[in-house]
C-alpha positions in Angstrom: 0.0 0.0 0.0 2.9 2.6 0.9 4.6 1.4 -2.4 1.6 2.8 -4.3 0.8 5.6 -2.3 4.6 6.8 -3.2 3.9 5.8 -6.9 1.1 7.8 -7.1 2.7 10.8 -5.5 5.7 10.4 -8.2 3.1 9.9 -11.1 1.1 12.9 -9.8 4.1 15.5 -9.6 5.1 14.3 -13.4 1.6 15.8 -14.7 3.0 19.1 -13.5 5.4 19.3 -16.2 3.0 19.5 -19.3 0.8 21.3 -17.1 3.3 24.0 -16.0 3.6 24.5 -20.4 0.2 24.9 -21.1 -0.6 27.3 -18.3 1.8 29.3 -19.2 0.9 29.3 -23.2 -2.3 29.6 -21.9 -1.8 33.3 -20.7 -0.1 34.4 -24.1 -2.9 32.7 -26.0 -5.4 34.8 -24.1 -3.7 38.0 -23.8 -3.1 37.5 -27.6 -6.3 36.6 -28.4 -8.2 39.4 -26.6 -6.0 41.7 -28.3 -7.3 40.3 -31.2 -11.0 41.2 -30.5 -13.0 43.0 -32.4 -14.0 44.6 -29.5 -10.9 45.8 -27.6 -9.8 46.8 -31.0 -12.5 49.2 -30.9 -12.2 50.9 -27.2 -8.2 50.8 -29.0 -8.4 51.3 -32.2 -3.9 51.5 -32.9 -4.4 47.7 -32.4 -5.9 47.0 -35.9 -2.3 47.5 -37.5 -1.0 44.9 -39.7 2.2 45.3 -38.3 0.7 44.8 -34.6 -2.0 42.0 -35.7 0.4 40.0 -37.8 2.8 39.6 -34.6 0.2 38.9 -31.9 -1.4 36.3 -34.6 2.4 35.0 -35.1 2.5 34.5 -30.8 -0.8 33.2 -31.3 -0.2 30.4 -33.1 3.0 29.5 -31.2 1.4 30.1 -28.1 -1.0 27.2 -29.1 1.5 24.2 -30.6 2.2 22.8 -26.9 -1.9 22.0 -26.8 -1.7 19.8 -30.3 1.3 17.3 -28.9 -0.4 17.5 -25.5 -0.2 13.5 -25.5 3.1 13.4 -26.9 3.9 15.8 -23.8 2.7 13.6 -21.5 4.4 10.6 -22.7 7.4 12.0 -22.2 6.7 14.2 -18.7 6.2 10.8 -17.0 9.1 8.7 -16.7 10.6 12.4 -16.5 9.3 12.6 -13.7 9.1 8.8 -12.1 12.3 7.7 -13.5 15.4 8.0 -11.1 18.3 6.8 -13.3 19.0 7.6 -16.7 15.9 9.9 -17.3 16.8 10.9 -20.6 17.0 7.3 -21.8 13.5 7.4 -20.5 12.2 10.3 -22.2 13.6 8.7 -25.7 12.1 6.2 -25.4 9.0 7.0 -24.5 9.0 9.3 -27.9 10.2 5.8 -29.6 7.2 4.0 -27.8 4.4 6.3 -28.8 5.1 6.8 -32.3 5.2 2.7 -32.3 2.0 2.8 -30.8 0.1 4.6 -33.3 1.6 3.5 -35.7 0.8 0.0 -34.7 -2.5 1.1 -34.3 -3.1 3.0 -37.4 -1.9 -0.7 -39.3 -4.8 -2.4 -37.7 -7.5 0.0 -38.2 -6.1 -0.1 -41.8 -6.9 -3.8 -41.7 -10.3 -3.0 -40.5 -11.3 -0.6 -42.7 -10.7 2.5 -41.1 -9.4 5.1 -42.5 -9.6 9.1 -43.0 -11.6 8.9 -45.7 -13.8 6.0 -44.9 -14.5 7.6 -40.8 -15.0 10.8 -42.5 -18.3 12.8 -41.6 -19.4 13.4 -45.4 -18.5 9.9 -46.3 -20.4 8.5 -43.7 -23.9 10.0 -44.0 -23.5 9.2 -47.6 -23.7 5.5 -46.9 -26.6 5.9 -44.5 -25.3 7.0 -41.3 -27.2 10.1 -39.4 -25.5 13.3 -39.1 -25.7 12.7 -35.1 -24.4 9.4 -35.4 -21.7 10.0 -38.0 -21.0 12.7 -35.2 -20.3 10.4 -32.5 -18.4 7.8 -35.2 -16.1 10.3 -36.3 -15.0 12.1 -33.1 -13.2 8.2 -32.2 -10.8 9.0 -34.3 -8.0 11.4 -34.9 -4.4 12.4 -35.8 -1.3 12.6 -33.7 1.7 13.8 -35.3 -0.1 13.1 -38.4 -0.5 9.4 -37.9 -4.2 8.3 -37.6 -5.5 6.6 -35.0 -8.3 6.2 -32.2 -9.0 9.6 -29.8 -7.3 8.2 -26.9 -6.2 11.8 -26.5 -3.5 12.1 -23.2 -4.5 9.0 -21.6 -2.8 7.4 -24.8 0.1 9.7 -23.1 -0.1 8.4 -20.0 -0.5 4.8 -20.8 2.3 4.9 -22.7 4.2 7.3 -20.2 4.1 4.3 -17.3 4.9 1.4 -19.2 7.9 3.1 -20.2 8.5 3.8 -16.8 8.4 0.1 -15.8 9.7 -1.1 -18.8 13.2 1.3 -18.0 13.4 0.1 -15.0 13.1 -3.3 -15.7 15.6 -3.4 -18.3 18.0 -0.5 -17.5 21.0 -3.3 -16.6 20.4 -5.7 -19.4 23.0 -7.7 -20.6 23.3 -9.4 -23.8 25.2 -12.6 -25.5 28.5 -10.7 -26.1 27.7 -10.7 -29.4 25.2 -8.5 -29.4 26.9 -6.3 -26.1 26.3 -2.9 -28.6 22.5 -3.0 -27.8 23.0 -3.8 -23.7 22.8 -1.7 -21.0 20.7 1.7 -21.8 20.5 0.7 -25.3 18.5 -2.0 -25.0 15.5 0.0 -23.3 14.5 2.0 -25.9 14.5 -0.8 -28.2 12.4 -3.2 -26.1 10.0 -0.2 -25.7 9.6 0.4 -28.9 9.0 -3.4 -29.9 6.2 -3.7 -26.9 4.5 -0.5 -27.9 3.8 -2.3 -31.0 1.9 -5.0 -28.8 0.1 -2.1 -26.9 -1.0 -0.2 -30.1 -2.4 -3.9 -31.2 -4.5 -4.1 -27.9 -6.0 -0.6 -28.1 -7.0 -0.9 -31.3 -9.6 -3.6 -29.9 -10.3 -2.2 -26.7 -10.3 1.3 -27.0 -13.8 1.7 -28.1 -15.5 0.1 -25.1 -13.0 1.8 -22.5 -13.9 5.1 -24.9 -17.8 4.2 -24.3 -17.2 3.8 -20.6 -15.2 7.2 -19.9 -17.9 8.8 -21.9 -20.7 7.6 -19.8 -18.9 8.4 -17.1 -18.6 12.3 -17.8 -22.4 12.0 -19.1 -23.2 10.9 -15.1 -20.8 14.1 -13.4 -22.2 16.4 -16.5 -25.6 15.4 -15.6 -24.9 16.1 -12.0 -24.7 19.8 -13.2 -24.7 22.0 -10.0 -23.7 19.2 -7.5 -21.1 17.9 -9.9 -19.4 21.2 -9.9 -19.8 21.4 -6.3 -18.3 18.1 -5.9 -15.4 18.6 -8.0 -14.5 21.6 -6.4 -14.8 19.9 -2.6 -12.8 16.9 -3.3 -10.0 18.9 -4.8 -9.4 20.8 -1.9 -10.2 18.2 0.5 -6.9 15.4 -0.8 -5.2 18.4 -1.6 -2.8 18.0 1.7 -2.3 14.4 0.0 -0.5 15.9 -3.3 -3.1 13.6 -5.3 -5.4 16.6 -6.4 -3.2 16.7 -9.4 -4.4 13.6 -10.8 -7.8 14.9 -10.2 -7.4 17.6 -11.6 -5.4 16.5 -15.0 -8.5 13.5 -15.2 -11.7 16.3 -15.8 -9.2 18.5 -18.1 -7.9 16.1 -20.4 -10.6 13.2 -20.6 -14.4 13.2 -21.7 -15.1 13.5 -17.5 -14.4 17.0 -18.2 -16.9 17.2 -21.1 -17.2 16.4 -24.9 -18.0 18.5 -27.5 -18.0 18.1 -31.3 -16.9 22.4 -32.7 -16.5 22.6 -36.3 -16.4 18.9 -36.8 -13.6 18.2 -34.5 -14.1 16.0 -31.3 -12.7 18.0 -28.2 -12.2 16.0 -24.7 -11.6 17.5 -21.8 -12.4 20.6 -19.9 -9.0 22.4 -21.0 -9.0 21.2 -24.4 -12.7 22.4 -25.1 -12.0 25.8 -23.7 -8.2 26.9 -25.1 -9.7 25.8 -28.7 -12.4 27.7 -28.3 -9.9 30.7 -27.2 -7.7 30.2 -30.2 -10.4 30.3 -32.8 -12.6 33.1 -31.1 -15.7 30.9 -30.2 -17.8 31.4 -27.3 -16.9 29.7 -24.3 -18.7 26.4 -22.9 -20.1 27.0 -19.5 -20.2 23.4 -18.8 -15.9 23.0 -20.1 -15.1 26.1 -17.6 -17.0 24.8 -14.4 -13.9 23.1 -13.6 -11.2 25.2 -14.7 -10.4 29.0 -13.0 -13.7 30.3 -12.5 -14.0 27.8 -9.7 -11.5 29.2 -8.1 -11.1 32.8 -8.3 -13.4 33.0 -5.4 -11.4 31.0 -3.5 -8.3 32.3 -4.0 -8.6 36.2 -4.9 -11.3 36.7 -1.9 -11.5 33.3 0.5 -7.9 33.2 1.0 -7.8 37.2 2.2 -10.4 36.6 4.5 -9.1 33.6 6.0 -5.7 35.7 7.0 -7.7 38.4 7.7 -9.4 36.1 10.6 -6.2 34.9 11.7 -4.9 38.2 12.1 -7.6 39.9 14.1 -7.9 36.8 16.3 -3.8 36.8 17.1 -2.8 38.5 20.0 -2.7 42.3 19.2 0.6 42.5 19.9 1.1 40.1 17.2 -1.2 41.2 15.0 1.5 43.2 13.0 4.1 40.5 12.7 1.3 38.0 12.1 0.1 40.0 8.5 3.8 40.2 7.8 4.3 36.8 7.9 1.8 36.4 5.7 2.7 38.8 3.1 4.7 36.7 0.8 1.6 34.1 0.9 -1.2 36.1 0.1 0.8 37.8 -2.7 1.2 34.3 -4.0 -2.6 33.3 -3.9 -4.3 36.4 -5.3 -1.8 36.2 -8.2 -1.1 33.1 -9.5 -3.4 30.8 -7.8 -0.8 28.7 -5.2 -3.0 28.7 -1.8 -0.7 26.0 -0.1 1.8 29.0 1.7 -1.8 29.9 3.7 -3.6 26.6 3.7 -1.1 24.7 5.6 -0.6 26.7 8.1 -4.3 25.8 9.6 -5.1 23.0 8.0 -3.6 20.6 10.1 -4.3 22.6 13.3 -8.0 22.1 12.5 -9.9 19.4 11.0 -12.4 21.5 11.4 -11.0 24.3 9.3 -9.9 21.8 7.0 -13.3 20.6 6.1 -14.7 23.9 6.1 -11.9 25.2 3.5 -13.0 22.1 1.5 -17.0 23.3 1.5 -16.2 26.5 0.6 -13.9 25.7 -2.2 -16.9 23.3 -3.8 -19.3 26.5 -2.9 -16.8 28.9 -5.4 -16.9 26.2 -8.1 -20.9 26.3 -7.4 -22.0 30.0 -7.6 -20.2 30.8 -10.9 -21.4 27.7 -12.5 -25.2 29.0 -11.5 -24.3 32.0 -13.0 -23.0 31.0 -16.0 -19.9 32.5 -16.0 -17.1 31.2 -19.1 -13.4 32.3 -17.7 -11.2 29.4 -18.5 -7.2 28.2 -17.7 -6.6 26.6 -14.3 -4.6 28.7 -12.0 -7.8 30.7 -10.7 -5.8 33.9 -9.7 -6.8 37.8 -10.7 -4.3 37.0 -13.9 -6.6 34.3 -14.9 -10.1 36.0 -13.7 -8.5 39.6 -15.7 -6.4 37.6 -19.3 -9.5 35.1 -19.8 -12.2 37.0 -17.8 -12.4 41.1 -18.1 -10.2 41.0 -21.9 -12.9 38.4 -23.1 -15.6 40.5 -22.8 -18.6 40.8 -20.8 -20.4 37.3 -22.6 -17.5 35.9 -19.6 -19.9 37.7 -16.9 -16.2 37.8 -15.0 -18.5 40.9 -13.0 -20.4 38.5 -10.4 -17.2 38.1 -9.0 -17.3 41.7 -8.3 -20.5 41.0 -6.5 -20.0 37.8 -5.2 -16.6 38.2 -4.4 -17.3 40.6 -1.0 -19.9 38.1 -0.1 -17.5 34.7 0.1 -15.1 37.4 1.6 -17.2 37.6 4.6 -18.6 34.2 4.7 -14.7 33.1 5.1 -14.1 35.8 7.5 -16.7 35.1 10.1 -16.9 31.5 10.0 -12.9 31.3 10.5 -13.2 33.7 13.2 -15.8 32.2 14.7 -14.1 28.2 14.8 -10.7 29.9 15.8 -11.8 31.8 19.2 -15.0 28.7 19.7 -12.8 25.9 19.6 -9.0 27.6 20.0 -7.2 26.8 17.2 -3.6 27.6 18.1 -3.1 29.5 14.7 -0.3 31.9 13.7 0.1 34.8 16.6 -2.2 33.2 19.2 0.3 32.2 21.4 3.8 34.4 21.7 5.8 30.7 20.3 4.1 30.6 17.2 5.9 33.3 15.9 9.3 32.7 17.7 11.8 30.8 15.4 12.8 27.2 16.4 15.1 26.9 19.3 19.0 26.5 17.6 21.6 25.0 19.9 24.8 26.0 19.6 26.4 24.0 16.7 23.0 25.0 14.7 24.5 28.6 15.0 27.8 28.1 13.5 25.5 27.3 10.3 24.5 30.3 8.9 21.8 30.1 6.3 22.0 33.7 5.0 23.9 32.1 2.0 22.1 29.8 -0.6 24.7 27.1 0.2 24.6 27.2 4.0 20.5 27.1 3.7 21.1 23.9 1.6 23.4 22.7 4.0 20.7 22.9 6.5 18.3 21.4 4.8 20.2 18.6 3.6 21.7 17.4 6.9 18.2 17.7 8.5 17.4 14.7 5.6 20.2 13.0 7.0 22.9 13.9 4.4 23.5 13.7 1.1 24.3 9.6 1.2 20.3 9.7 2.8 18.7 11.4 0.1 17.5 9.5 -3.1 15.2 11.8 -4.9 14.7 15.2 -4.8 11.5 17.0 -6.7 9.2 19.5 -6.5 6.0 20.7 -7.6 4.1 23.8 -7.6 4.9 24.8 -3.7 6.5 21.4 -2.1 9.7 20.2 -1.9 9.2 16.8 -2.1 12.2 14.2 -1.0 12.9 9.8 -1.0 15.1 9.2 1.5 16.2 5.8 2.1 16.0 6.0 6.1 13.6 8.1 7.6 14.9 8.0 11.1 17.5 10.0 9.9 15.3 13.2 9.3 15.3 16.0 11.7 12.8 18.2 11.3 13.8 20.7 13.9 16.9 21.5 11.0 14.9 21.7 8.3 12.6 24.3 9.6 15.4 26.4 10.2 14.8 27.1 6.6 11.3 28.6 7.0 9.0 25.9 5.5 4.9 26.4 5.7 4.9 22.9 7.0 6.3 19.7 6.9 4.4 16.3 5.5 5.2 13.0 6.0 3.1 11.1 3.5 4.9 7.6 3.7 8.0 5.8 5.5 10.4 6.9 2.8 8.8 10.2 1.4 9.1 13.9 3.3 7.3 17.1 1.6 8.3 20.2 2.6 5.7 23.3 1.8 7.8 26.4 0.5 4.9 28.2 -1.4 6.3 30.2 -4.1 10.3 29.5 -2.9 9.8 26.4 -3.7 11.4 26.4 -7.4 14.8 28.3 -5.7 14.7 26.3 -2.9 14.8 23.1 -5.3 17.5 24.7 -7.0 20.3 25.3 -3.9 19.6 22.1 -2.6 19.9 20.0 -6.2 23.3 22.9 -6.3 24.8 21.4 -3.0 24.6 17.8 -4.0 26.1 18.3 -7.4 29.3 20.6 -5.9 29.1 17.7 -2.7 28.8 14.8 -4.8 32.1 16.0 -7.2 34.5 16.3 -4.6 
């Protein structure tokens, strides 16, 4: 059970990589494509210049290639991200493996009969389909890389992605006769990945269509749902979030037909993401039922919940705290209101409270809720005021990005006073209740003699609080943890690494430690994957 707790923490933080691409992209498509609109172009008119629409079509369209590979992405992000040895071998391979799976695929649909002519939509309703049912035909198939084959969109990624993991690691130290000692070793994997892919492109192109059917049926069930499925989306996110998992919850409704399917201009779209960034490149209105699970869920949250909630913590700290308390903070909210990342404010109450835990977790279904009842459109998945002002305010009004402006003060002060009132009814030892809360760890005397005011020393810190470089077999990170294998736990001192400032600290198995760094994170991954490459030379 740890084993595959730990592998689906590893298999969660590689989604982050094509994820981290697209979100990004995603804000130069939108800024881009507003820019592009008829009417901004009218409130400012020295936009409609050749010069000035030719380049912001030109970012446009580069802005948009990551979202045609997106399974191509994720085949290689995987073992990039599970893989421990060799990961570039990996990542090969993985290309190798995928282009052999389509191509294995495209043979046997070949065999059967399938083809782009023969699946397509005109060619179909001449023989005596319906329109709606040459509809649903068609959108089973695509092309990848130009190579056609069955839909199976990023979970034909993914598939591919952890076989090649396994496969790698299987086969990393293979030796052969001595005749054949050229292909051994890290040779050999990409070659044995590329010959099983063939196998797996065989299989899928038999029993992809019923696992199609079911993943339909599925979204059709949380799609009916409507309301409470939005609701529910938003509640469950929040509530594993402490677990690192949400990822995979997240990546499921925006790249598969959970998230929705919709056939726009004869293509098949799948997934909540997908449905909403083409409709931003090719200036179509936005899907309310693809954006209930993207940003609009969470501005709420994030640009007014997460206020309020320090705002309660501060005003129920000791007033002689109250100052230090909003400064500790500072950094956090900054974080939250901007780009989305609420973990820098969350985990410091979250595991204080179970209470405020839970309450955090209605409230984050509630702002997935109210802008879903109000039809709001603003897409992307951060959930930030970038998000709510790029895909929201410079889309235009049809976004209805305004009820935030009267809904937003509301959730502010339903966060406010419930938080205040759980704190002071049931007292929650949060940030500047207590005079220790806000005191720095106690340092003996050979924790003084290491500074951390440089970059290395802080490493240093950190690293010997894992128990040392020769303790330490991974090192990660995601969007705000530090996330460490060690090989023995008792090792870890925690009272070192906080020296270092962390949010929090999780232990989510034996051999796995995450450390909560909120937006430091990406530098504090940097100095500590620094000190073991100088330490590891000498």
């Amino acid at each position: 059970m740890k084993k595959l707790k730990a592998f689906m923490q590893d298999f969660g933080k590689s989604l982050l990589f094509p994820i981290s691409l697209l979100s990004f992209m995603a804000i130069f498509l939108g800024l881009s494509a507003a820019l592009q609109n008829p009417n901004i172009i009218k409130y400012l008119p020295f936009l409609n210049n050749n010069i000035i629409q030719n380049v912001l079509g030109l970012i446009r369209k580069i802005a948009g290639i990551p979202f045609g590979y997106l399974p191509l992405l994720f085949a290689m992000a995987i073992p990039m991200g599970m893989v421990k040895r060799d990961k570039e071998v990996s990542v090969y391979s993985s290309i190798a493996g995928y282009i052999s799976m389509l191509i294995a695929m495209n043979y046997v649909l070949q065999i059967q009969g399938f083809t782009p002519e023969t699946t397509d939509l005109a060619y179909l309703v001449e023989s005596g389909m319906s329109e709606t049912d040459a509809v649903l035909f068609n959108s089973q198939f695509t092309n990848v890389i130009g190579i056609f084959g069955y839909n199976t969109n990023v979970i034909g990624g993914i598939i591919v992605g952890l076989l090649t993991v396994l496969i790698h690691n299987r086969f990393r130290d293979t030796q052969l006769h001595q005749s054949m000692t050229f292909y051994s070793g890290k040779r050999f994997v990409p070659i044995i990945n590329t010959l099983l892919m063939i196998l797996v492109g065989v299989a899928l192109a038999f029993i992809w269509p019923p696992i199609n059917k079911l993943i339909i049926n599925s979204g059709k069930l949380i799609s009916d749902a409507g309301a409470f499925g939005a609701f529910l989306y938003g509640m469950l996110e929040k509530l594993i979030n402490p677990t690192g998992l949400h990822h995979i919850l997240n990546q499921t409704f925006r790249f598969t037909a959970l998230g929705g399917v919709e056939n726009i201009d004869g293509k098949s779209l799948v997934g909540s993401l997908q449905i909403f960034l083409y409709q931003l490149e090719n200036n179509l209105p936005f899907s309310s039922e693809a954006t209930k699970y993207l940003a609009q869920g969470k501005i709420l949250h994030m640009v007014f919940g997460m206020p309020a909630a320090v705002f309660a913590i501060v005003k129920c700290a000791k007033p002689e705290n109250r100052k230090r308390v909003l400064s500790y903070y500072t950094a956090g909210l900054t974080a939250v209101i901007l780009t989305g990342i609420t973990e820098p404010i969350e985990f410091t109450f979250i595991f204080l409270s179970p209470i405020l835990w839970i309450m955090n977790s209605i409230f984050a279904g509630l702002a997935f809720l109210i802008p879903y009842l109000f039809e709001v459109t603003i897409g992307n998945i951060q959930g930030g005021i970038i998000d709510w002002l790029v895909f929201g305010v410079l889309q235009g009004t049809d976004t209805k990005w305004y009820i935030y402006l009267f809904m937003g003060p509301l959730f502010f002060a339903m966060y406010y006073y419930t938080y205040k009132f759980i704190i002071t009814k049931f007292n929650v030892r949060t940030v500047g209740r207590d005079n220790n809360s806000l005191e720095d760890e106690p340092i003996s005397d050979d924790d003084r003699q290491v500074s951390i005011d440089s970059s290395y020393r802080e490493a240093e810190v950190i690293v010997d609080g894992l128990g040392g470089i020769d303790n330490i077999e991974d090192v990660d990170n995601c969007i705000s943890r530090l996330r460490i294998t060690v090989k023995d736990s008792s090792k870890i001192d925690e009272s070192k690494i906080n020296l270092s400032k962390p949010m929090g600290i999780i232990r989510p198995s034996e051999k796995n430690i995450q450390i909560i760094y909120g937006g430091r994170v990406t530098k504090m991954r940097s100095i500590v994957d620094d000190y073991i490459y100088l330490n590891t030379r000498k």
